[in-house]
N, CA, C and O atoms as a GROMACS GRO file, in nm:
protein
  588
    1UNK      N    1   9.325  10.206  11.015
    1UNK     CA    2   9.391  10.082  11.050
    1UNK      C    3   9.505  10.055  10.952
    1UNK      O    4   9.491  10.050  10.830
    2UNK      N    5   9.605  10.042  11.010
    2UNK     CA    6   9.702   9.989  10.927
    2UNK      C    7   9.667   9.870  10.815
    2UNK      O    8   9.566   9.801  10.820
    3UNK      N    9   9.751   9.862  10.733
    3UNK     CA   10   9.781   9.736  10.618
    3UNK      C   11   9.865   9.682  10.645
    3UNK      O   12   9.950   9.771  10.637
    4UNK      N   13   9.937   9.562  10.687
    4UNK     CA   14  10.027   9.501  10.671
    4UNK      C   15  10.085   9.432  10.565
    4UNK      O   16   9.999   9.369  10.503
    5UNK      N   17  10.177   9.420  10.529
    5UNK     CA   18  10.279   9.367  10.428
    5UNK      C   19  10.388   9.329  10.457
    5UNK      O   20  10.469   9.406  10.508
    6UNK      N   21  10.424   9.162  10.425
    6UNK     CA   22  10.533   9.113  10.448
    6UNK      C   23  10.627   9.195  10.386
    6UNK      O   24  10.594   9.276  10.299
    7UNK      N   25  10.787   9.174  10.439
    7UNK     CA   26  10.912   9.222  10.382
    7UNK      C   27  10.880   9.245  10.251
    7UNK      O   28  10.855   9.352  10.195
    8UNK      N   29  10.883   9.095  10.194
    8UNK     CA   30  10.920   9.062  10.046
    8UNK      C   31  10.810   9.158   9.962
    8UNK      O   32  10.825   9.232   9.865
    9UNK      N   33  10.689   9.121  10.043
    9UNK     CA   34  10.576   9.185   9.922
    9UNK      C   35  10.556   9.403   9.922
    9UNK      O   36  10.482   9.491   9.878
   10UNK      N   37  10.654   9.390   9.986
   10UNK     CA   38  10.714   9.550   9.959
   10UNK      C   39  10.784   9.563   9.808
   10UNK      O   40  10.797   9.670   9.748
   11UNK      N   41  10.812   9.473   9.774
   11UNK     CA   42  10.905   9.426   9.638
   11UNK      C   43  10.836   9.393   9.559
   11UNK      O   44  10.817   9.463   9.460
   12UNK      N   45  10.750   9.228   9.586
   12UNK     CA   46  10.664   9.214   9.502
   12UNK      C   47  10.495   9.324   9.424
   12UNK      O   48  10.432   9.297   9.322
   13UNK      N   49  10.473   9.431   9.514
   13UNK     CA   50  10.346   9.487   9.439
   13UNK      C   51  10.414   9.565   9.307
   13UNK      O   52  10.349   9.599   9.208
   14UNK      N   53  10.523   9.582   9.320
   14UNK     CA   54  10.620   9.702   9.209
   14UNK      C   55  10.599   9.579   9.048
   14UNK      O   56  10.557   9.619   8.940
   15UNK      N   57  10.624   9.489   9.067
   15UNK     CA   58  10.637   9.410   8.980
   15UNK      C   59  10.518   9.312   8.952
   15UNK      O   60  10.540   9.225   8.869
   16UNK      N   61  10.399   9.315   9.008
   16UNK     CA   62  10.290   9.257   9.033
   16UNK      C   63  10.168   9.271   8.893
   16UNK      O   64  10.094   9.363   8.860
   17UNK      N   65  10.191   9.127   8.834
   17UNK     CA   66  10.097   9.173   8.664
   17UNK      C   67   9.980   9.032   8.656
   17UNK      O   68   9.946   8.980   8.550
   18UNK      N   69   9.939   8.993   8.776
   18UNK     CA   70   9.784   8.928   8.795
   18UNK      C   71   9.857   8.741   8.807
   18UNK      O   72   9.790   8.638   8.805
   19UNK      N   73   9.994   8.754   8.818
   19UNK     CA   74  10.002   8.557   8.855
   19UNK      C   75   9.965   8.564   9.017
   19UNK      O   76   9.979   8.663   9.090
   20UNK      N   77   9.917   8.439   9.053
   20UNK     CA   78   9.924   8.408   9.209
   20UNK      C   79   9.880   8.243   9.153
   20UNK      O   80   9.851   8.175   9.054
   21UNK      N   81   9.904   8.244   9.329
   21UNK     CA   82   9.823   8.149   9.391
   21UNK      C   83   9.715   8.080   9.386
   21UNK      O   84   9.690   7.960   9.398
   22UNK      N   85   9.652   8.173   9.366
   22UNK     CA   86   9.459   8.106   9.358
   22UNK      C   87   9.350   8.274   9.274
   22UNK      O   88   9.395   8.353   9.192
   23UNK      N   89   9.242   8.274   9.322
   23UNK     CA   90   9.191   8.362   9.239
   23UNK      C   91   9.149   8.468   9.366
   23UNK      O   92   9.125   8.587   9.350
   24UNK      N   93   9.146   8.398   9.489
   24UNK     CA   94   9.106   8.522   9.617
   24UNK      C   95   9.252   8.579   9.620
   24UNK      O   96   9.255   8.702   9.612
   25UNK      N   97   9.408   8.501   9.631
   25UNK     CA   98   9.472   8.524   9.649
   25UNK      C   99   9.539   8.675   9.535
   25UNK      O  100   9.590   8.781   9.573
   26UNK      N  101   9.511   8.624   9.394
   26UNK     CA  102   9.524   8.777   9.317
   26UNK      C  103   9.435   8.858   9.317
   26UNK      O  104   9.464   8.967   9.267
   27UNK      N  105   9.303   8.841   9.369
   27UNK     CA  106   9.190   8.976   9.391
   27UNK      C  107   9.279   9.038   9.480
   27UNK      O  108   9.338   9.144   9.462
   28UNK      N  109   9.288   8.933   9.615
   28UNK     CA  110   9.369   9.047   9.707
   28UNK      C  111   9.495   9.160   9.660
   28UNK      O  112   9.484   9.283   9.656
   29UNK      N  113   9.604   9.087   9.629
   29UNK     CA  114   9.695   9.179   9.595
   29UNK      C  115   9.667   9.274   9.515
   29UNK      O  116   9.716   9.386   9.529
   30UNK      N  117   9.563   9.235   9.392
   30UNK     CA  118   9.529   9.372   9.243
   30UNK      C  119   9.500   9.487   9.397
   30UNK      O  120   9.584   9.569   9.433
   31UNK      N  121   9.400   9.470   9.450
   31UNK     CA  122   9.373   9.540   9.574
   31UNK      C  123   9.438   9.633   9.680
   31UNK      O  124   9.404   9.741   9.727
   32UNK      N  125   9.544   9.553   9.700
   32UNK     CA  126   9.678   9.570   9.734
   32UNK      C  127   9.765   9.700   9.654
   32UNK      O  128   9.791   9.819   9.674
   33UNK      N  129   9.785   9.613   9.570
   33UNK     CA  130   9.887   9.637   9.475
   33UNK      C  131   9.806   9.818   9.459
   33UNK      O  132   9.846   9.922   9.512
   34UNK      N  133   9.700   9.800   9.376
   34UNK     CA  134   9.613   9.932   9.320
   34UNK      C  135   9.637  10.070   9.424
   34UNK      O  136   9.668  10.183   9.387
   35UNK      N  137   9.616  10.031   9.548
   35UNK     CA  138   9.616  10.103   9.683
   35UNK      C  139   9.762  10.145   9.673
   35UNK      O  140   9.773  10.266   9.657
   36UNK      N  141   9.881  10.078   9.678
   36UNK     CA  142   9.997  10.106   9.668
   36UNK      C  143  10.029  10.194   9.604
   36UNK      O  144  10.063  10.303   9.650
   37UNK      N  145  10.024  10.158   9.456
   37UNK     CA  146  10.065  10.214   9.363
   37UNK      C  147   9.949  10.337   9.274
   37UNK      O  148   9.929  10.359   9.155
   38UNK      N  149   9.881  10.406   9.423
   38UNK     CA  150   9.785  10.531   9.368
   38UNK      C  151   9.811  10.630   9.435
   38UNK      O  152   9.778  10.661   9.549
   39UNK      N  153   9.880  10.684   9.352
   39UNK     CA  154   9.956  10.829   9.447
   39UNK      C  155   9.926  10.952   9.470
   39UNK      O  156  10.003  11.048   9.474
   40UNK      N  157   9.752  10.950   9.492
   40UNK     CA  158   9.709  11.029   9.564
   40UNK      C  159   9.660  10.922   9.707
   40UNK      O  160   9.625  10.977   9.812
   41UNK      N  161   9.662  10.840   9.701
   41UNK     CA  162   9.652  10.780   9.880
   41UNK      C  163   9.776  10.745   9.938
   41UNK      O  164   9.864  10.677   9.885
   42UNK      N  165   9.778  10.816  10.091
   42UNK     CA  166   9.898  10.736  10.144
   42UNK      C  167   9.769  10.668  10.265
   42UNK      O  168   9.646  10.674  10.265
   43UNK      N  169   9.873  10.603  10.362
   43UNK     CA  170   9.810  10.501  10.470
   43UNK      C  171   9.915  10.423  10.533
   43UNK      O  172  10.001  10.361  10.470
   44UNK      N  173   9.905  10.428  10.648
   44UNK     CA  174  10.037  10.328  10.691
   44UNK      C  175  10.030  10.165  10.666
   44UNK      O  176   9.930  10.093  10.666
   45UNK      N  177  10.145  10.135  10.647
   45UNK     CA  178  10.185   9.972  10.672
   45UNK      C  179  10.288   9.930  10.774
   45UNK      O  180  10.398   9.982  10.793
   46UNK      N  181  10.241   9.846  10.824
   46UNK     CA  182  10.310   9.751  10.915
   46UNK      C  183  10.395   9.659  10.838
   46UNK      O  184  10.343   9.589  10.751
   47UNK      N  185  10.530   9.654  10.864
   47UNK     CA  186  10.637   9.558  10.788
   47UNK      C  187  10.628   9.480  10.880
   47UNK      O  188  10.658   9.513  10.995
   48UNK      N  189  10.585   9.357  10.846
   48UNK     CA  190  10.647   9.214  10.904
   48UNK      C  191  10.693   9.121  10.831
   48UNK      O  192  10.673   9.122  10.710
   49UNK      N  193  10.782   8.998  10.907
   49UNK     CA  194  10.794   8.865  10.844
   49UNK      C  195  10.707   8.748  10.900
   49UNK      O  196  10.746   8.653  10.967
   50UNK      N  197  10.592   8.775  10.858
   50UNK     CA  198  10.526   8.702  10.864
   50UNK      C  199  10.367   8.675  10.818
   50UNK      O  200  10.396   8.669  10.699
   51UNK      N  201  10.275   8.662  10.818
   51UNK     CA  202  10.175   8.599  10.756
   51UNK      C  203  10.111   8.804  10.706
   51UNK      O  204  10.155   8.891  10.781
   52UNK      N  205  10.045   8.837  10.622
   52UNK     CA  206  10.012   8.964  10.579
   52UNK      C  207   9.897   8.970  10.534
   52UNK      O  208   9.845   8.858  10.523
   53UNK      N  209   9.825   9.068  10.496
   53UNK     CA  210   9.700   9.082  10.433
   53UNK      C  211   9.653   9.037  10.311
   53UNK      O  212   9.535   9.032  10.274
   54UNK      N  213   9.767   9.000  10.243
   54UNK     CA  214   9.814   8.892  10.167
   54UNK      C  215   9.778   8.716  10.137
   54UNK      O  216   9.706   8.644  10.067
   55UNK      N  217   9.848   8.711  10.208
   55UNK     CA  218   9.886   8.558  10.298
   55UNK      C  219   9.777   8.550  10.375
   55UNK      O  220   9.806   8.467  10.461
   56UNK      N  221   9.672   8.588  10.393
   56UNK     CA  222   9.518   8.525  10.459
   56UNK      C  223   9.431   8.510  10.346
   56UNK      O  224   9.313   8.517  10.377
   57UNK      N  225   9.463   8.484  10.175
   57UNK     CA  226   9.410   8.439  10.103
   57UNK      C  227   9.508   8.372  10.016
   57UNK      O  228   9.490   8.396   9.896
   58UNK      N  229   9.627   8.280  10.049
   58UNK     CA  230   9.640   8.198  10.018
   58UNK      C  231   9.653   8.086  10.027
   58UNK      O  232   9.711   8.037  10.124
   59UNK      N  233   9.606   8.019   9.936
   59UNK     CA  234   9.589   7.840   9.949
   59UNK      C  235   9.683   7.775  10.052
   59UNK      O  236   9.638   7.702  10.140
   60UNK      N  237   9.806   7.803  10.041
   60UNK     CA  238   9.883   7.732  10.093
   60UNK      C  239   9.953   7.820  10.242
   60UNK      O  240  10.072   7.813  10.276
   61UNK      N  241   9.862   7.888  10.304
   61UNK     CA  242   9.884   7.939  10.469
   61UNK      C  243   9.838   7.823  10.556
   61UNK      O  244   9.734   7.764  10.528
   62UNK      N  245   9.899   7.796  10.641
   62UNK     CA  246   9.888   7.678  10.740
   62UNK      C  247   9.844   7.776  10.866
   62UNK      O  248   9.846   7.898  10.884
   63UNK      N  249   9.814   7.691  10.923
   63UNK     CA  250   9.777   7.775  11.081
   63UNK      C  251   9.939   7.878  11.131
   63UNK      O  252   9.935   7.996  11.167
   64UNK      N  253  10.030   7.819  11.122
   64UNK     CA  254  10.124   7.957  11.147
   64UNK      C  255  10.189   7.984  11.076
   64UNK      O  256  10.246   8.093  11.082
   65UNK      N  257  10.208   7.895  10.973
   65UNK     CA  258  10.325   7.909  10.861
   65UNK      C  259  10.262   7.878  10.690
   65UNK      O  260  10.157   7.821  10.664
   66UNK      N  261  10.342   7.922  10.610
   66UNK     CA  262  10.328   7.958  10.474
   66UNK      C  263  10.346   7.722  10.436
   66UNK      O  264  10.450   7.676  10.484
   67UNK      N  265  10.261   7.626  10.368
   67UNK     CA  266  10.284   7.567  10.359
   67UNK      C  267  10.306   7.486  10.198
   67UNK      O  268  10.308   7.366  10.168
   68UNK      N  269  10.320   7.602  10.123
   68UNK     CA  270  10.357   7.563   9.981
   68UNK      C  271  10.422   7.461   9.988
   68UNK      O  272  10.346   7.374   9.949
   69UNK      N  273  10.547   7.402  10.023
   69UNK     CA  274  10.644   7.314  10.018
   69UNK      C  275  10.706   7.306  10.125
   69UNK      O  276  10.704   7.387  10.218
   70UNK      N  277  10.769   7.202  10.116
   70UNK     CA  278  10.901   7.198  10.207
   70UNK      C  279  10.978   7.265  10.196
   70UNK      O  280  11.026   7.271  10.083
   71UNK      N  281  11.054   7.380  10.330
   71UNK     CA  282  11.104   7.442  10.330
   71UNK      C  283  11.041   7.591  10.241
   71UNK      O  284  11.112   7.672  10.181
   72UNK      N  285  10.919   7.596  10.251
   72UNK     CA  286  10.874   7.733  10.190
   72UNK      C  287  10.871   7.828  10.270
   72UNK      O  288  10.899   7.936  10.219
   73UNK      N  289  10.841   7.829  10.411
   73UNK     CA  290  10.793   7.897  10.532
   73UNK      C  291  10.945   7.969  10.570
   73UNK      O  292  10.958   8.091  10.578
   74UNK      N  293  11.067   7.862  10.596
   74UNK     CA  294  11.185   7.948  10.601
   74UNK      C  295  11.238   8.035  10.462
   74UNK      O  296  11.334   8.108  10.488
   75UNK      N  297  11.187   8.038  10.306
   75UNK     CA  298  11.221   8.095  10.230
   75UNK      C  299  11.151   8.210  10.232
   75UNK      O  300  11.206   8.318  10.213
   76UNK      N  301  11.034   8.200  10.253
   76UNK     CA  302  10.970   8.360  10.274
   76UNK      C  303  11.006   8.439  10.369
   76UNK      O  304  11.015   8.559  10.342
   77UNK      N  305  11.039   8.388  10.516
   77UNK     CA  306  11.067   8.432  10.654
   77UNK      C  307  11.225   8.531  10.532
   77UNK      O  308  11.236   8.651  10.507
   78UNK      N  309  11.303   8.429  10.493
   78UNK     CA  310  11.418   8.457  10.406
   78UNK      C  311  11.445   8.584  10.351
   78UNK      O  312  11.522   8.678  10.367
   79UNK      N  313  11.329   8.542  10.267
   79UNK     CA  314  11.322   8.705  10.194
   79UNK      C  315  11.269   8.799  10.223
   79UNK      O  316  11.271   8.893  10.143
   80UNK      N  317  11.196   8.812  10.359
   80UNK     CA  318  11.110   8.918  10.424
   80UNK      C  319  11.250   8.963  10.500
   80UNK      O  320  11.292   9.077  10.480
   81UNK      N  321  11.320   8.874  10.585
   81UNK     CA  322  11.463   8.919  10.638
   81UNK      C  323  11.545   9.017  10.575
   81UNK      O  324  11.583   9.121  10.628
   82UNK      N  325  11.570   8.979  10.462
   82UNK     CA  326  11.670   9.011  10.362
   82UNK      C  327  11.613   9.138  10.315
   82UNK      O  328  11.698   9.225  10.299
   83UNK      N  329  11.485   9.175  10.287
   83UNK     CA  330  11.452   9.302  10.228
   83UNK      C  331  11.429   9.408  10.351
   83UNK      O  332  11.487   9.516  10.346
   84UNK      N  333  11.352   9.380  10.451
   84UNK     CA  334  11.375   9.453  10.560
   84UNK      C  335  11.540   9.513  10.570
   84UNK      O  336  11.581   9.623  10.530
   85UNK      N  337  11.578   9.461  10.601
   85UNK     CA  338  11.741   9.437  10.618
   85UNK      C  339  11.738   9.563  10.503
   85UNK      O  340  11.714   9.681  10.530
   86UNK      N  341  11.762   9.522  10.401
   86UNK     CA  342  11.822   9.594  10.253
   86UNK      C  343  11.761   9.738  10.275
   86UNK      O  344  11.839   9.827  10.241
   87UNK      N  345  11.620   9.788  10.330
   87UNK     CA  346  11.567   9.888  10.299
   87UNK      C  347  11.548   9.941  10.449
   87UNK      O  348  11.460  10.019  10.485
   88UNK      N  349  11.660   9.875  10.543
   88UNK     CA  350  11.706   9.972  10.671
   88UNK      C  351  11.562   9.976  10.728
   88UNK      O  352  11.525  10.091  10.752
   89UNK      N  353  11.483   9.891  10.752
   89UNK     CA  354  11.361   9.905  10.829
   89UNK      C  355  11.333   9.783  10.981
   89UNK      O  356  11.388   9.674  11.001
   90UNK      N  357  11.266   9.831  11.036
   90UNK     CA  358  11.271   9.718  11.156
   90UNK      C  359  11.115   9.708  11.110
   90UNK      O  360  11.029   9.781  11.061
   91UNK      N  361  11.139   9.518  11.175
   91UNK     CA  362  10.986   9.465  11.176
   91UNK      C  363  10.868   9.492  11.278
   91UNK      O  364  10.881   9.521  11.397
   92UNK      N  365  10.770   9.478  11.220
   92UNK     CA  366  10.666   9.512  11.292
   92UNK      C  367  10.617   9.622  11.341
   92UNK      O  368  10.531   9.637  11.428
   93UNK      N  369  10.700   9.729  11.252
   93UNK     CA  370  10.658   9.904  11.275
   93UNK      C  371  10.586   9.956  11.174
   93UNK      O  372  10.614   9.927  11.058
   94UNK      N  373  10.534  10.000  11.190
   94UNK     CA  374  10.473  10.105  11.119
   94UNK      C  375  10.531  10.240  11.067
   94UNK      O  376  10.580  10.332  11.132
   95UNK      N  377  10.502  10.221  10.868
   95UNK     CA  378  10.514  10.332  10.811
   95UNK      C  379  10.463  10.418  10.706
   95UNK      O  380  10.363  10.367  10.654
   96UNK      N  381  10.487  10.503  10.666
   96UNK     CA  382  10.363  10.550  10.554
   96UNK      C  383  10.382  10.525  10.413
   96UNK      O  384  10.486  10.580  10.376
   97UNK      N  385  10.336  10.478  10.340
   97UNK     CA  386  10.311  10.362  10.201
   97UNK      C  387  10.447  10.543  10.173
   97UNK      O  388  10.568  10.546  10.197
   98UNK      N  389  10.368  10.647  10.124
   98UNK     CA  390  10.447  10.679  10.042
   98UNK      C  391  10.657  10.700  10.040
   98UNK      O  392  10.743  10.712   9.953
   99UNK      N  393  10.652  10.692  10.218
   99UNK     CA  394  10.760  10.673  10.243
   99UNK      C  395  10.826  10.540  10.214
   99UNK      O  396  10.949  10.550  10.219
  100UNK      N  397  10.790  10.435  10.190
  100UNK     CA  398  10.841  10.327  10.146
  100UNK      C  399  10.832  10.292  10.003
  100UNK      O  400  10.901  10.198   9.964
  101UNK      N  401  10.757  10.354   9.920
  101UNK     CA  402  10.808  10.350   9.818
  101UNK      C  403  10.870  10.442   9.756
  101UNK      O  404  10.908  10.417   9.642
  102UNK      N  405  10.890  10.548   9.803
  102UNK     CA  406  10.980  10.623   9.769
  102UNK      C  407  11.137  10.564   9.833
  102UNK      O  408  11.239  10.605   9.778
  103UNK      N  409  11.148  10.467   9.951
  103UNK     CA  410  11.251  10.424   9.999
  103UNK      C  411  11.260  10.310   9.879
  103UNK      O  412  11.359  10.338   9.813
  104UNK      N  413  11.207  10.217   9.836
  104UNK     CA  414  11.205  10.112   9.758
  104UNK      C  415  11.267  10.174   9.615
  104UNK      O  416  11.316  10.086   9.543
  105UNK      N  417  11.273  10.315   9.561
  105UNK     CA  418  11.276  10.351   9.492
  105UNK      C  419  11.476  10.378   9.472
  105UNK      O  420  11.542  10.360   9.369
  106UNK      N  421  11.517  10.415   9.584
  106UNK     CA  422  11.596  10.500   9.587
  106UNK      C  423  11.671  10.374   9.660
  106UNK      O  424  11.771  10.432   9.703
  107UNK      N  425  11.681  10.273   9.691
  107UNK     CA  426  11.726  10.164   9.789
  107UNK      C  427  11.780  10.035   9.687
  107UNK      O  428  11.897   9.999   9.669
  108UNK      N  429  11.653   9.978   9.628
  108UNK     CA  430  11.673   9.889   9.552
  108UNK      C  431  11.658   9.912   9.386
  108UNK      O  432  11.568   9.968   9.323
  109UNK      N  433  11.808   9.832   9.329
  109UNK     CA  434  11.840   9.795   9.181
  109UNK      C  435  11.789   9.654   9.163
  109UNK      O  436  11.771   9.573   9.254
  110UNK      N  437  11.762   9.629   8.988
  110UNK     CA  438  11.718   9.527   9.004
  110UNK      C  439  11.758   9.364   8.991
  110UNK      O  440  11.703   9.257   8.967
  111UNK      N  441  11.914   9.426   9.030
  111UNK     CA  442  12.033   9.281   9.060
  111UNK      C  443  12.023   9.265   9.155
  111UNK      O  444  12.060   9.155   9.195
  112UNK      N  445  11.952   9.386   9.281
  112UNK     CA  446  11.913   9.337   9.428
  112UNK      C  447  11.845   9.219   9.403
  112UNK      O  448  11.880   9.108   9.445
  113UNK      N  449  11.742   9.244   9.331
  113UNK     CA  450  11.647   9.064   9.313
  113UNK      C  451  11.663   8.928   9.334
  113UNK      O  452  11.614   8.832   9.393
  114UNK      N  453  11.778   8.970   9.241
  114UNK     CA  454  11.890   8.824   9.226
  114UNK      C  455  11.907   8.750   9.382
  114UNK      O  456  11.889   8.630   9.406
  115UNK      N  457  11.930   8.809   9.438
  115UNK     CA  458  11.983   8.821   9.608
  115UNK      C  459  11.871   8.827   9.689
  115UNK      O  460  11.864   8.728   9.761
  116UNK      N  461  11.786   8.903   9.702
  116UNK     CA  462  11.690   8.917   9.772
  116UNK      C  463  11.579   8.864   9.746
  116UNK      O  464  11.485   8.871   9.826
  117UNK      N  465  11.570   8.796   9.621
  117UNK     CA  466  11.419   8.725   9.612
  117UNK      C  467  11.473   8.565   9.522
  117UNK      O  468  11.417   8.508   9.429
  118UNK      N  469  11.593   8.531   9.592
  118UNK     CA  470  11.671   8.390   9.501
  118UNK      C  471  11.567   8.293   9.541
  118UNK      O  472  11.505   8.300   9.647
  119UNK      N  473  11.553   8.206   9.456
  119UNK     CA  474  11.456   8.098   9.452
  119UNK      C  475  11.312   8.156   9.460
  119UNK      O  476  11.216   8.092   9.503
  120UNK      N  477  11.308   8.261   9.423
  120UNK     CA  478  11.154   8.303   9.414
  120UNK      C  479  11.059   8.248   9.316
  120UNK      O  480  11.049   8.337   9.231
  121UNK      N  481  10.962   8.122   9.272
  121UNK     CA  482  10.923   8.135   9.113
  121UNK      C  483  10.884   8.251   9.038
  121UNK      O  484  10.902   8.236   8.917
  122UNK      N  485  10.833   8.369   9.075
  122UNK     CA  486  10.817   8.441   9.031
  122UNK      C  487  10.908   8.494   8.944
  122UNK      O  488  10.892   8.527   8.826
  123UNK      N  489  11.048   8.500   9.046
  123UNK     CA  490  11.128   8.594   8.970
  123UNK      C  491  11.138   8.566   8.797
  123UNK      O  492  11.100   8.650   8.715
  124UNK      N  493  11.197   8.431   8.762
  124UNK     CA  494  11.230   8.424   8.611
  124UNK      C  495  11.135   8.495   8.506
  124UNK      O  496  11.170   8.523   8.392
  125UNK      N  497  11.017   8.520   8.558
  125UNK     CA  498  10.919   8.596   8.492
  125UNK      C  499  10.942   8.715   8.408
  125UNK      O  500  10.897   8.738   8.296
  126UNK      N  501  11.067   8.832   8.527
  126UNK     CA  502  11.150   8.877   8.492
  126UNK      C  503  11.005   9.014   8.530
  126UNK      O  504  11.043   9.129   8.551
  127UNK      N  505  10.908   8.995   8.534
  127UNK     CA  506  10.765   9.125   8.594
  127UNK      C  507  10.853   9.219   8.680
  127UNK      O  508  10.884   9.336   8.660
  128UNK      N  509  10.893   9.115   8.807
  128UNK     CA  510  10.945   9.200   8.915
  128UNK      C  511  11.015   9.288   8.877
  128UNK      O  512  10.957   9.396   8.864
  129UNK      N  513  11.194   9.284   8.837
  129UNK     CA  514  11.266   9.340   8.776
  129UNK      C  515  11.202   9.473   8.715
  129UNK      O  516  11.235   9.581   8.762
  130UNK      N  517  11.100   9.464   8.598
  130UNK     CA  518  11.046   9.504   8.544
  130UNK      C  519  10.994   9.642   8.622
  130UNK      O  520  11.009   9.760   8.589
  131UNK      N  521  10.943   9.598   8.710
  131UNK     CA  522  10.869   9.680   8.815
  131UNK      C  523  10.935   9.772   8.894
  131UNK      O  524  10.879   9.879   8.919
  132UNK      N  525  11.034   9.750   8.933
  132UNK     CA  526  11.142   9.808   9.015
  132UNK      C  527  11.184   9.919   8.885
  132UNK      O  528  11.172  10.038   8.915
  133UNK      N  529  11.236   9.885   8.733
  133UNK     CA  530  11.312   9.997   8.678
  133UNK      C  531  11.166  10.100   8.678
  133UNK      O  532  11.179  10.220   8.703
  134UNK      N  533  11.047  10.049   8.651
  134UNK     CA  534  10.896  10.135   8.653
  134UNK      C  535  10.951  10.243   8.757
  134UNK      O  536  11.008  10.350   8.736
  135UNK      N  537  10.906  10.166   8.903
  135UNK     CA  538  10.901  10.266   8.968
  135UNK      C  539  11.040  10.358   9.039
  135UNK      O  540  11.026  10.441   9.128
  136UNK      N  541  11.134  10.332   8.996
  136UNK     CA  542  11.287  10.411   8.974
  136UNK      C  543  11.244  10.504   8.884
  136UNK      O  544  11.255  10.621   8.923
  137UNK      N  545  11.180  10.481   8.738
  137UNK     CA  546  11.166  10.596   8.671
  137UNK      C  547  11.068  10.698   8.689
  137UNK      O  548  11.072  10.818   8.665
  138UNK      N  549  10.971  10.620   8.739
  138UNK     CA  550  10.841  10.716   8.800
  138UNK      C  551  10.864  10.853   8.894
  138UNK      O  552  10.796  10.953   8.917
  139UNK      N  553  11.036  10.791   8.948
  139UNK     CA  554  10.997  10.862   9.094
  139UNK      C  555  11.141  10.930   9.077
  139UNK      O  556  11.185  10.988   9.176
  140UNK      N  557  11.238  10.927   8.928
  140UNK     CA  558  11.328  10.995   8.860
  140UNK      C  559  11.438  10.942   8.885
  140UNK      O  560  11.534  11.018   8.871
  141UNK      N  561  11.474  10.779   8.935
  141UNK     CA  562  11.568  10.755   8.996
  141UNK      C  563  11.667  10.672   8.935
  141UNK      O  564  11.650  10.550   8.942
  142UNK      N  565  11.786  10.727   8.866
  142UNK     CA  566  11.853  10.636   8.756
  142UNK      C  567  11.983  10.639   8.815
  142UNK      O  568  12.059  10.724   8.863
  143UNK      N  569  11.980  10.445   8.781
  143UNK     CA  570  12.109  10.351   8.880
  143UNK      C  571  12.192  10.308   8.737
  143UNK      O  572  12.127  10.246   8.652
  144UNK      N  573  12.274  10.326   8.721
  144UNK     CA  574  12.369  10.267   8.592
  144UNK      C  575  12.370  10.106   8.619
  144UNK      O  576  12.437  10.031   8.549
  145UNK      N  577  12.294  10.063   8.720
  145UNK     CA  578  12.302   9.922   8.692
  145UNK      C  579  12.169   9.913   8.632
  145UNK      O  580  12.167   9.870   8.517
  146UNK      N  581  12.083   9.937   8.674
  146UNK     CA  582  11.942   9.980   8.589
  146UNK      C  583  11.950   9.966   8.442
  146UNK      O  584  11.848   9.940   8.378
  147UNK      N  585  12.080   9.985   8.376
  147UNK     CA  586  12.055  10.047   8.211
  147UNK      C  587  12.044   9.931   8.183
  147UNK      O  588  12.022   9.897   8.067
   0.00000   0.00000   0.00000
């Protein structure tokens, strides 16, 4: 069975160091995240913008929409848009983990962030970022904006 993963959290497991939401909400992702980033398993994922394997353990999922705040539901839709978009993928297909992070690798720098995950709280953390030059170097991939 597939995994699904929003746009954005194609981005976010690279940079992912135990903040969330609630405490089901970071079991899930370590979970997530671990599966991702173990490169002897592949498995497909389903890219969507919208609610993910994710997002069914956090606090703030409403019956259809993400309800952190006002205006949270169009910022995620936002950045699930925007990274789809960036990493040339259509929603709601199916693909194989190692092909997408090897696309994540070779696709996105980490001034994409800036742009693709603006108003994120996470970002100032500066993890994400972090995560992205990780797995660029993991996978041998050096961007002179990177330095």
């Amino acid at each position: 069975m597939d995994k699904v993963l929003r746009g954005h959290h194609l981005l976010c497991i690279h940079g992912f160091r135990g903040m969330g939401y609630s405490t089901k909400f970071v079991e899930k992702m370590y979970e997530i995240v671990n599966d991702v980033r173990d490169g002897q398993k592949d498995f497909s994922i389903k890219v969507v913008a919208t609610f993910d394997d994710a997002c069914f353990t956090c606090p703030h999922q409403g019956k259809t929409e993400c309800e952190a705040n006002e205006g949270s539901n169009e910022h995620v839709l936002s950045m699930d848009e925007k990274t789809i978009r960036h990493l040339g993928l259509e929603k709601n297909k199916s693909y194989q983990k190692s092909f997408l992070v090897s696309l994540t690798a070779q696709k996105v720098v980490m001034e994409d962030l800036d742009y693709l995950c603006k108003g994120c709280s996470w970002l100032s953390y500066g993890v994400c970022k972090e995560g992205i030059v990780e797995l660029k170097n993991k996978y041998g991939v050096v961007d002179i904006t990177d330095q």
